[in-house]
ZAFI-339355 format. One record per residue: residue in three letters; z, x, y of N, C-alpha, C, O, CB in turn. Coordinates in steps of 0.001 Angstrom, whole numbers, plus 500000, padded with zeros to 6 digits. Atoms other than C-alpha are relative to their C-alpha. Glycine has a CB too. Example, Ala and Ser with C-alpha at 12.3 -4.5 7.8 and 13.67 -1.06 7.14 Angstrom:
ALA500000500890498810507800512300495500500000500900501200500665501936501181501246499008500027SER499940499180498810507140513670498940500730499230501090500899499739502198498585500414500462
//
This chain:
UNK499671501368499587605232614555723827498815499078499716497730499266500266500378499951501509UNK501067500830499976603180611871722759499543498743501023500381498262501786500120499578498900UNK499666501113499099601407608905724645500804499595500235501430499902501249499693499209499943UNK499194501468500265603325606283723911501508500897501121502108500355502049500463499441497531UNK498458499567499039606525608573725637499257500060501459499668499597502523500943501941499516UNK500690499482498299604140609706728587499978499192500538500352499147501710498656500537500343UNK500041501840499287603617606077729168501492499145500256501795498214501001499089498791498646UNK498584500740499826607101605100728830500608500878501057501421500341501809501019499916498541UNK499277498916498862608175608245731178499573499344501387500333499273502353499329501837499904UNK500631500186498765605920606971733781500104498620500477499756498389501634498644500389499926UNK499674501588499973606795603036733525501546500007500476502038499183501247499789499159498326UNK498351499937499572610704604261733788499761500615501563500319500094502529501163501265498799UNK499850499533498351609835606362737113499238499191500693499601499311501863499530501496500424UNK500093501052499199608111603732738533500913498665500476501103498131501569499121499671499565UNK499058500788499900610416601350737798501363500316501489501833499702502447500500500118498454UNK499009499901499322612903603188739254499846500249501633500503499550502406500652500926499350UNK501394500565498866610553603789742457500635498638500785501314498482501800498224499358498905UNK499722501222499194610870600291743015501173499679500210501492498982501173499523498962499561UNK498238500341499902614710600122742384500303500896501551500820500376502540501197500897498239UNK499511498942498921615208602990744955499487498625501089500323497865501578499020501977500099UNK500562499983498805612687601499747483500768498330500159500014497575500773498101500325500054UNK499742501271499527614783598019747760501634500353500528502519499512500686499752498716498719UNK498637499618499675617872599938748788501164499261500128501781498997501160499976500497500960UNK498653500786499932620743597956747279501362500753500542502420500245500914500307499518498532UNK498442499624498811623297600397748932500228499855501335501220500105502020500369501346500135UNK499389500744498564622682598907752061499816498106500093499461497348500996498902500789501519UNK499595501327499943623246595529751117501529499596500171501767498420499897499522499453498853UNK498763500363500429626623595206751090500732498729501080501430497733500890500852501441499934UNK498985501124499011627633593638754603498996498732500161499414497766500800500494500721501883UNK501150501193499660624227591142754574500503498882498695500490497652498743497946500702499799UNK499800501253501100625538590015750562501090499505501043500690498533501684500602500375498073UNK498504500069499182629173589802752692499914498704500653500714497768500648500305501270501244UNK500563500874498837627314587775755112499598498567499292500064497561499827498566500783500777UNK500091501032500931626166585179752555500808499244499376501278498107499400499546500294499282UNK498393500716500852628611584707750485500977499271500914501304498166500481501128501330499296UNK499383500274499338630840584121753418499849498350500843500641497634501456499931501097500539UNK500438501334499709629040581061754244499627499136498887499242497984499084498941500056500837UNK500081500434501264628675580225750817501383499105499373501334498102498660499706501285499230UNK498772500356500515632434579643750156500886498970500750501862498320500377500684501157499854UNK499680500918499306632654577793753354500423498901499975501168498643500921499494499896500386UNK500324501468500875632506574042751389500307499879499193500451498721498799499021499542499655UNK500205499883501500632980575283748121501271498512499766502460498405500065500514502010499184UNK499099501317501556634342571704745787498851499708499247497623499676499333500819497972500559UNK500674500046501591633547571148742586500975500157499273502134500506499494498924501077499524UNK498985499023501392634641571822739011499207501331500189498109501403500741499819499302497868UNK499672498278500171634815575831738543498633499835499295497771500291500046501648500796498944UNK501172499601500520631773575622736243498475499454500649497420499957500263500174499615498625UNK501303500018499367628991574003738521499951500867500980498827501300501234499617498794500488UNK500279499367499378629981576083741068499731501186499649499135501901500454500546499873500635UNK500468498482500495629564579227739110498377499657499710497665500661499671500969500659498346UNK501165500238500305626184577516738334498968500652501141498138501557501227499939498555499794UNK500795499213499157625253577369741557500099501233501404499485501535502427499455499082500337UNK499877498272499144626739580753742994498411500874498933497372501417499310502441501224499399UNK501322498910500328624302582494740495498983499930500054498294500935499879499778500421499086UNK501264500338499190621357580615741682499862500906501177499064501836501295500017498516500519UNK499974499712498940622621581179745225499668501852500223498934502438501019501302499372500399UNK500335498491500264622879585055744068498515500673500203497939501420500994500329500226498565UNK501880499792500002619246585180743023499427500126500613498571501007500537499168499379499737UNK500728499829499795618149584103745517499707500923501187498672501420501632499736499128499837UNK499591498927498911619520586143748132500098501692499627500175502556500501501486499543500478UNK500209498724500408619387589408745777497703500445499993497049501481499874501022499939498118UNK501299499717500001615436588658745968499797500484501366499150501493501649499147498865499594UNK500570499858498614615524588150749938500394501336500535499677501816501413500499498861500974UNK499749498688499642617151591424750444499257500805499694498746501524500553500945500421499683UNK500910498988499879615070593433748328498805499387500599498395500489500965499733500673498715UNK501056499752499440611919592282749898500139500348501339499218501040501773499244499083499829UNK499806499662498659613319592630753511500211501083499657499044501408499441500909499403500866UNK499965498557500474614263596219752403498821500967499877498395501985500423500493499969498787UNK501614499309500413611121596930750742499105499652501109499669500180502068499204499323498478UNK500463500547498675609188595724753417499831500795500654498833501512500704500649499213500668UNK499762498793498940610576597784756028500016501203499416500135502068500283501280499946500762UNK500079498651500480610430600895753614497707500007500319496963500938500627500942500106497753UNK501373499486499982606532600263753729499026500495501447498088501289501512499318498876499334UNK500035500075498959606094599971757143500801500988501597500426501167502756500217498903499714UNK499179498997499728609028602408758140498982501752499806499048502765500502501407499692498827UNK500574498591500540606939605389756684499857501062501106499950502252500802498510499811499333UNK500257498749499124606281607262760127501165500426500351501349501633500502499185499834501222UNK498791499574499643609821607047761059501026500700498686501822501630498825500604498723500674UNK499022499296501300611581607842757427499498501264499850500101502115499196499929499251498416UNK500446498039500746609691611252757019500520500744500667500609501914500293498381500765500002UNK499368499039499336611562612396760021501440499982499969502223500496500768499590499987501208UNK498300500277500360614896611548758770500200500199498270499746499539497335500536498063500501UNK499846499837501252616175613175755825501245498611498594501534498168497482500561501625500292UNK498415501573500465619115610262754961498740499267499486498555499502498292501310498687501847UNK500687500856499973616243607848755029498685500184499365498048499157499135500007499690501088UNK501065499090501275613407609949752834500372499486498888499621498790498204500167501761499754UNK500252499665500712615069610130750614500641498220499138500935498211497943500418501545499926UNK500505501436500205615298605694750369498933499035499713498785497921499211500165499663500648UNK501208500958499937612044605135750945498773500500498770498132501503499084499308500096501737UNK500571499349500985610017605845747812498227499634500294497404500136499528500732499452498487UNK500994499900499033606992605079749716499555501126500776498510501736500549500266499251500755UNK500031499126499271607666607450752520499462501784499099498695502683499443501489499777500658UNK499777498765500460608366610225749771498926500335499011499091501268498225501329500105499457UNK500989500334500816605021609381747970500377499654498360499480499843497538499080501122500149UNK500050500609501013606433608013744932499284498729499351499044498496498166500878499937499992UNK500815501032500087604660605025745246498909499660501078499283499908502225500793499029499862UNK500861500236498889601516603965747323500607498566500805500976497468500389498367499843499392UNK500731501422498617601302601646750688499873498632498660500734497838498281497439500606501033UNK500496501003500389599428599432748573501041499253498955501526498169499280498714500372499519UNK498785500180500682601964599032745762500875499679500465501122498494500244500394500749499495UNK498712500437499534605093598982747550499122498572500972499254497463500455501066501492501034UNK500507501641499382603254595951749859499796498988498713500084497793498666498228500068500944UNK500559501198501558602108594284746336501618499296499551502132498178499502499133501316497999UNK498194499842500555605828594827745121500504498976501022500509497762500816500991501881500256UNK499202501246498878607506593089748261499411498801500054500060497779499833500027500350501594UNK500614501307499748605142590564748834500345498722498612500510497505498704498221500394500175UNK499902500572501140605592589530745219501797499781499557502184498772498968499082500960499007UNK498667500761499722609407589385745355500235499173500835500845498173500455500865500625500245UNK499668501249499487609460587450748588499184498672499391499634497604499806499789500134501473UNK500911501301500509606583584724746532501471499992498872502221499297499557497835500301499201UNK498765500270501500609769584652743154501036499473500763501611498498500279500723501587498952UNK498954500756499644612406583982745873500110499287500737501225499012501182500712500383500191UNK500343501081499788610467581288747476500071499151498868500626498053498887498950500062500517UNK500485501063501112609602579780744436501732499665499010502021498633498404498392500980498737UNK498514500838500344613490579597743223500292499316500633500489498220500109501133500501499913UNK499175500539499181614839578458746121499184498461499704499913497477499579500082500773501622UNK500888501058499867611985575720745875500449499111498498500076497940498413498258500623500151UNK499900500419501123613226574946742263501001499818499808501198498976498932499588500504499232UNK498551500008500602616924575394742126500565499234501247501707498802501095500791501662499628UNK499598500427498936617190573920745838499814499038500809498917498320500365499933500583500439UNK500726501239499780616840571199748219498862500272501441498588501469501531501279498686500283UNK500589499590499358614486571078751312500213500594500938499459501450501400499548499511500112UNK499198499047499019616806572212753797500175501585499944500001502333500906501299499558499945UNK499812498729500504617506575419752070498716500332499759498497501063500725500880500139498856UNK501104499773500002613624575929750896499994500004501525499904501221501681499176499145499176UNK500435499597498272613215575837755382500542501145500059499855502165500108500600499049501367UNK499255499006499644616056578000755803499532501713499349499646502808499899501409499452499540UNK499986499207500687615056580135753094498439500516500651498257501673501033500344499552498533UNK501375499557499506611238580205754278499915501186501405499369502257501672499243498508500451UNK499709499043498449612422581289757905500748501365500024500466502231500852500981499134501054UNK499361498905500453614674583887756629499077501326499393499197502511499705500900499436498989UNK501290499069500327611650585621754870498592500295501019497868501289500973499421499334498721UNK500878500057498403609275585031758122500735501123500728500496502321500875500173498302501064UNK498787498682498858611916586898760278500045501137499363499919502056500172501911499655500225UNK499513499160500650612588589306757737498583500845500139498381501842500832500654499523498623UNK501212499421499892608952589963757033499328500748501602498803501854501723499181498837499497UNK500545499424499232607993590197760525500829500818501046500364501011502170499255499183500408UNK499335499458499314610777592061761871499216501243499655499284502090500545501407499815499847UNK499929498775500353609258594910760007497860500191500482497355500972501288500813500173498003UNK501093499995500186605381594141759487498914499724501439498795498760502196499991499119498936UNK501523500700498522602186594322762344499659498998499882500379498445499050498406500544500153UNK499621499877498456601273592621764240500765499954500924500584500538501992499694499609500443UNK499016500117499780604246591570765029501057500821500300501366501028501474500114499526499420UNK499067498916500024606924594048764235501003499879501097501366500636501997499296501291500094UNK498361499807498278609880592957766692500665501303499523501079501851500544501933498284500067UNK499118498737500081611659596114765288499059500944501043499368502131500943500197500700498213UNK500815499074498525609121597797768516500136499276500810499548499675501815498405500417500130UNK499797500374498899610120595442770624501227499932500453501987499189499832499507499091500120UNK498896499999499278613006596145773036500650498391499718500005497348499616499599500416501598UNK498999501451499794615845593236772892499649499218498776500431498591498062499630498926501533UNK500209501194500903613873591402770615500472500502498183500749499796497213498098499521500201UNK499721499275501113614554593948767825501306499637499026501461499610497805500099501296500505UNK498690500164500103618384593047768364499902498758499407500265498519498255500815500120501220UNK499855501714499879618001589382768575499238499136498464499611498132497856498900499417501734UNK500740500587501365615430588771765477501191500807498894501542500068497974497917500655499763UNK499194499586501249617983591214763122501448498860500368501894498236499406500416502078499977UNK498807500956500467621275588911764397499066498553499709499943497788499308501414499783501419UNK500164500841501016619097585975763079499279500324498623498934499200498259499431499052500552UNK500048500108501180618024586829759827500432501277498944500246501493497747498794499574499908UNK498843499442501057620254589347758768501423499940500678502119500952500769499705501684499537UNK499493500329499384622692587399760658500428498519499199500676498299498013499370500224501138UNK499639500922499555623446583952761692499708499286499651500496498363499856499990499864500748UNK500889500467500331620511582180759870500664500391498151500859499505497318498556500608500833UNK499441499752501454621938584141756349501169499603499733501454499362498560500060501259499617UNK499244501193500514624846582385756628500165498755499740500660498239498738500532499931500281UNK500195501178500499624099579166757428499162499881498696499240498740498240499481499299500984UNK500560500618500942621958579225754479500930500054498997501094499025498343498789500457499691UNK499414500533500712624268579945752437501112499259500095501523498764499045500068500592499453UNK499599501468499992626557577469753838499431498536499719500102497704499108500289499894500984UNK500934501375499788623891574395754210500398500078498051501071499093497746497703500188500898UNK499901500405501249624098574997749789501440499562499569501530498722498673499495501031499210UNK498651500940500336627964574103749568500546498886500961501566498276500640501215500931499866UNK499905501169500181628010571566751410499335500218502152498534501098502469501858499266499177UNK500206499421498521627733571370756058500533500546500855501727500773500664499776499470500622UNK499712499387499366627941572988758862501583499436500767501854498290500408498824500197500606UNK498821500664498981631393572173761289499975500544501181498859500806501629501464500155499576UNK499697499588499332632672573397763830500728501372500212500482502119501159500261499246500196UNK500116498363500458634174576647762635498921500768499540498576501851500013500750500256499011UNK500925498562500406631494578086760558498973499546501160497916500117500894499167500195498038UNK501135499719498877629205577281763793500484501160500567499777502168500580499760498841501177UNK499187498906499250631845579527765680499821501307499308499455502336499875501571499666500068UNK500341498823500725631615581895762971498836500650499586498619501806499222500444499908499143UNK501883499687500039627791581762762666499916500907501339499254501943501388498711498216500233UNK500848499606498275627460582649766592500968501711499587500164502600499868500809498530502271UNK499248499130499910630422585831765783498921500667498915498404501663499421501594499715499800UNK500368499319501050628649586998762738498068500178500707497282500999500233500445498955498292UNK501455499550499397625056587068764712500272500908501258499350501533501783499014498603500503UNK499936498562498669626639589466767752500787501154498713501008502339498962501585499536502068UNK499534498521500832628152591569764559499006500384499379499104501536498955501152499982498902UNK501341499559500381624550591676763257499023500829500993498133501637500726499328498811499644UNK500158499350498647623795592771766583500272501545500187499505502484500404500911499302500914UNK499458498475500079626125595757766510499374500651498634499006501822498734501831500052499931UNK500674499209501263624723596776763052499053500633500118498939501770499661499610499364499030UNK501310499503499539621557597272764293500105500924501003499664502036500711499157498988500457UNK499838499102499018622240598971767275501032501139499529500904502190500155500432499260501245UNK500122498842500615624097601256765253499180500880499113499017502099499180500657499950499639UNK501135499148500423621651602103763084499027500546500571498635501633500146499462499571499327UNK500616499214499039619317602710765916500222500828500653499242501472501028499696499641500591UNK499338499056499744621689604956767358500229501621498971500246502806499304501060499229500202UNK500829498813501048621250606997763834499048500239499720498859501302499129500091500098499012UNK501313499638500005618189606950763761498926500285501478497695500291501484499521498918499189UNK500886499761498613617121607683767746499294501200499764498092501038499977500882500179501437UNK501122498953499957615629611235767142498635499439499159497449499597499447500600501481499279UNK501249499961501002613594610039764213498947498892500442497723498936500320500497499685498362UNK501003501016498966612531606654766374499146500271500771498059499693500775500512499341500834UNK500305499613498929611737608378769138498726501279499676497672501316500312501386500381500724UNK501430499169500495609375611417767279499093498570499654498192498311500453500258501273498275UNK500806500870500590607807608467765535499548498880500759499063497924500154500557499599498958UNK500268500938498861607179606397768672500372498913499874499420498145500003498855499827500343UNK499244501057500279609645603514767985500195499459501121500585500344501882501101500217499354UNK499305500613498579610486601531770969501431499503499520501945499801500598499037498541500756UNK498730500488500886613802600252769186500585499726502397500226500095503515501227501947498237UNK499423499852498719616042599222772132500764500968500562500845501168501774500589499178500165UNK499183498981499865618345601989771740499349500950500962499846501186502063500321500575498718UNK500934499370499354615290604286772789499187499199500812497995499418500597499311500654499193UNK500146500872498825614568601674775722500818500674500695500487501605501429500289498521499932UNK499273499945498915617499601908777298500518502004499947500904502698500887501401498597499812UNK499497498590500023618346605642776029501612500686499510502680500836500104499807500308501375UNK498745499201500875620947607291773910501727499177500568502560498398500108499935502195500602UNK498239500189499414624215607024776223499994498873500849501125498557501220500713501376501032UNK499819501255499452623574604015777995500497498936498530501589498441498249498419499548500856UNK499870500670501393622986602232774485501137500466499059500974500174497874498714500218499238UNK498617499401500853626567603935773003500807498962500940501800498511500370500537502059500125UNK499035499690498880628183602843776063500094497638499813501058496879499716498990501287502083UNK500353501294500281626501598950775631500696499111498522501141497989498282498455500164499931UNK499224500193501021627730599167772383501225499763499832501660498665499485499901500672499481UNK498001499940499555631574599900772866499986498438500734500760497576500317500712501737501676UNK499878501269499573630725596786775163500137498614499207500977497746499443499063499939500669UNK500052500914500973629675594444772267501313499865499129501863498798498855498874500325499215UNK498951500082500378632559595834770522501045499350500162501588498781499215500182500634500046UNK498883500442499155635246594704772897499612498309499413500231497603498616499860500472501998UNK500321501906500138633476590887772810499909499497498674500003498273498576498435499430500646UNK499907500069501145633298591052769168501328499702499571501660498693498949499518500985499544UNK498112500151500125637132591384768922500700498889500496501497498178499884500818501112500821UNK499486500871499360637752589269771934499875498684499384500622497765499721499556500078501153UNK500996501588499989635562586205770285500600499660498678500779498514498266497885500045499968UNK499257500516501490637258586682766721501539499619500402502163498956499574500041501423498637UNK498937500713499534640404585898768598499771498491500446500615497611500280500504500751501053UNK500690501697498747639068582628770494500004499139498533500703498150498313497528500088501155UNK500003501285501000637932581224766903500894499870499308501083498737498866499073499862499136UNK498644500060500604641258582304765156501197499225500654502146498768500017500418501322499873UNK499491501141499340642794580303767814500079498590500352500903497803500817499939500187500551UNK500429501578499940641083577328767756500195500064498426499050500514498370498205499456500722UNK499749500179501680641753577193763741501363499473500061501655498312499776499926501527498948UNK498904500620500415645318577258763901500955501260500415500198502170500751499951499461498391UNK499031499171499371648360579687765034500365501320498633500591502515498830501498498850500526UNK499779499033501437648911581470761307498357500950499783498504502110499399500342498632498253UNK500985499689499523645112582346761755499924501325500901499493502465500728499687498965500530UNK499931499299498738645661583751764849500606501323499921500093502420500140500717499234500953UNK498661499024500200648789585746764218499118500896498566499506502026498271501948498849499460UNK500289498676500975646934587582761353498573500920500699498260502105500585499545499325498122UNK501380499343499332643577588186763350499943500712501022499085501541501324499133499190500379UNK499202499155499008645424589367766027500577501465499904500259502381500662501035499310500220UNK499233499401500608647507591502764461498902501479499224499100502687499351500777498805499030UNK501278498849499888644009593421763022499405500351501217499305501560501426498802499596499269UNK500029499679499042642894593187766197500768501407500694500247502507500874500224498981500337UNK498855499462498858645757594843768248499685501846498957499363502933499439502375498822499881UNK500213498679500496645480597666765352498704500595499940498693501678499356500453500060498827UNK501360499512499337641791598369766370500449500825501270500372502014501580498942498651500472UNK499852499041498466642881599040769766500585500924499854500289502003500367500676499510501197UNK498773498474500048645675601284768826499014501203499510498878502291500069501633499837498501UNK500850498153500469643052603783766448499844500061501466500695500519502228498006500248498803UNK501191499852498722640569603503769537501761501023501176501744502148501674499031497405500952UNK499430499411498605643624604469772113500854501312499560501483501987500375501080498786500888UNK499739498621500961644695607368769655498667500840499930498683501979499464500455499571498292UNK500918499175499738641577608593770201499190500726498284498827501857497963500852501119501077UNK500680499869501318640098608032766400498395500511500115497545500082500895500080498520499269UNK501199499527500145637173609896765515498863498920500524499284497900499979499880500389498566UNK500956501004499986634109607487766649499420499383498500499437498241498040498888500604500814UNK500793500669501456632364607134763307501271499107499201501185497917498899499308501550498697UNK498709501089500569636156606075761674500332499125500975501025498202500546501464500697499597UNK499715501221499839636508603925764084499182498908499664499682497802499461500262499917501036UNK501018501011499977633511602017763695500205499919498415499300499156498075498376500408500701UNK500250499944501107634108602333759942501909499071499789502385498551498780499432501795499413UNK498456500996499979638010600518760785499417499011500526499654498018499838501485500450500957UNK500518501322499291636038597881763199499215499034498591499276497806498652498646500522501476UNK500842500221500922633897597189759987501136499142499038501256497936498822499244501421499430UNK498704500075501048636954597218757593501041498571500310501410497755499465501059501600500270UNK499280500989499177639013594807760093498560498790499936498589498080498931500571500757501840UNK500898500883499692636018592574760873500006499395498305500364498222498198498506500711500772UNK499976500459501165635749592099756969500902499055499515500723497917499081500039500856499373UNK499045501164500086639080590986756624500478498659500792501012497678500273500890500528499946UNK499946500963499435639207588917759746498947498974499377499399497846499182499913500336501281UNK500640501444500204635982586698758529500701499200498619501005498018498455498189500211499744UNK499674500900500771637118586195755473501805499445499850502024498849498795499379500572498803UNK498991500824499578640771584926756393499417498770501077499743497617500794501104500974500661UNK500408501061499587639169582795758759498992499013499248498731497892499683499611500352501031UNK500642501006500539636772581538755843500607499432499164499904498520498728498997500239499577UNK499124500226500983639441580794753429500036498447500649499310497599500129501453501063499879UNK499637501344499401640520577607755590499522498739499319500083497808498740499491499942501352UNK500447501596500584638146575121754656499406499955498437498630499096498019498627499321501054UNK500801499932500798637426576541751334500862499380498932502032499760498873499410501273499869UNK498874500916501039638939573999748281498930500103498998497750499980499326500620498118500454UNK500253499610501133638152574813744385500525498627499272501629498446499786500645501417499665UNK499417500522500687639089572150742291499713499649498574500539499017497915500193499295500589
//
């Protein structure tokens, strides 16, 4: 094998290194989350708005991987005791150094400041700034709310929440009175996200001295808190499907009511939470359709 390949072998596994360590397979319900406030406003002709969806893309495919990466660098005591989560963090698994993966993130969240700052106006540059603040210090010392009880919850439903939609609402056009309603629903379902994942990850928190809230309050209290959120999650996507309009209602309902039924059939836990997910998907976006006009 000559240089020139040895060097190219080792530029491709780094590369890919960094692809791993920004874990786009758990983006899916945060893009969800964007977009969803994105489409909120949408008028225009068809071709500026494709303009600026793939801005909007950018810049939210940057803010993810650095919140990702981020927490992979900083995660390291807790991912080595979780095999799911090893084998994400290309940090943890020494593929890449500390120093690197910090260089790496830091240097994607500076590219998706500096779009937003170029393709956007000042509102969105704030939104976008605070979104990377939260993000950053949910994960990073001194700070690190992901060790602080409650606050762990409360900083992930705003900025992989409640805060990621309005931003990408504030770019098609403003806020109302629904997507506020739907901002406040989509920051207690950011809520439950988290507190499920802390719930998969309590042994490995808990070796690794995590305070997470889950391991605050303790395993079966925090399952039990959960199921609670659940219920108000359901209840609250009824309330805003009602205040919309009666055709609304009658379909959000209607997912609804078939939540309860798995749950009172006595559905596996994990499928249910994987139908609550499924339902919740389709309820936001029937309720975002409403005010959304293409022309």
């Amino acid at each position: 094998m000559t240089i020139s390949e040895v060097s190219m072998k080792h530029i491709t596994q780094f590369l890919f290194s960094c692809y791993r360590n920004v874990r786009v397979q758990d983006w899916r319900a945060y893009v969800g989350i964007a977009f969803l406030g994105f489409i909120q406003n949408l008028n225009g002709s068809l071709s500026s708005l494709v303009n600026v969806f793939l801005k909007f893309m950018i810049t939210i495919i940057l803010y993810l991987a650095f919140t990702f990466s981020i927490n992979n660098c900083f995660d390291v005591g807790c991912d080595i005791h979780n095999n799911e989560k090893l084998k994400k963090n290309s940090v943890a698994d020494g593929s890449i150094s500390f120093k690197v993966g910090l260089i790496f993130s830091l240097s994607i969240a500076f590219i998706g400041l500096a779009s937003v700052y170029l393709c956007f106006k000042i509102d969105q540059v704030i939104l976008y700034s605070l979104l990377v603040f939260l993000g950053g210090a949910y994960s990073a010392p001194p700070i690190r709310f992901k060790s602080i009880p409650l606050i762990d919850l409360l900083s992930h439903g705003l900025f992989f929440g409640i805060l990621l939609y309005f931003y990408g609402a504030s770019i098609t056009g403003r806020l109302n009175t629904q997507s506020t309603f739907l901002g406040i629903s989509i920051f207690l379902y950011s809520i439950i996200l988290e507190m499920r994942n802390h719930l998969k990850d309590f042994k490995a928190d808990v070796t690794s001295g995590t305070k997470t809230t889950v391991c605050w309050l303790g395993y079966v209290k925090a399952e039990k808190i959960l199921e609670m959120l659940l219920i108000i999650h359901c209840l609250f996507l009824i309330v805003i499907s009602a205040y919309i309009d009666y055709i609304h209602a009658t379909v959000v309902l209607g997912i609804i009511i078939a939540i309860i039924l798995s749950r009172l059939l006595q559905l596996d836990f994990s499928h249910f939470l994987k139908l609550i997910d499924f339902g919740t998907c389709i309820a936001y976006i029937v309720l975002s359709i409403n005010t959304s006009q293409i022309f």
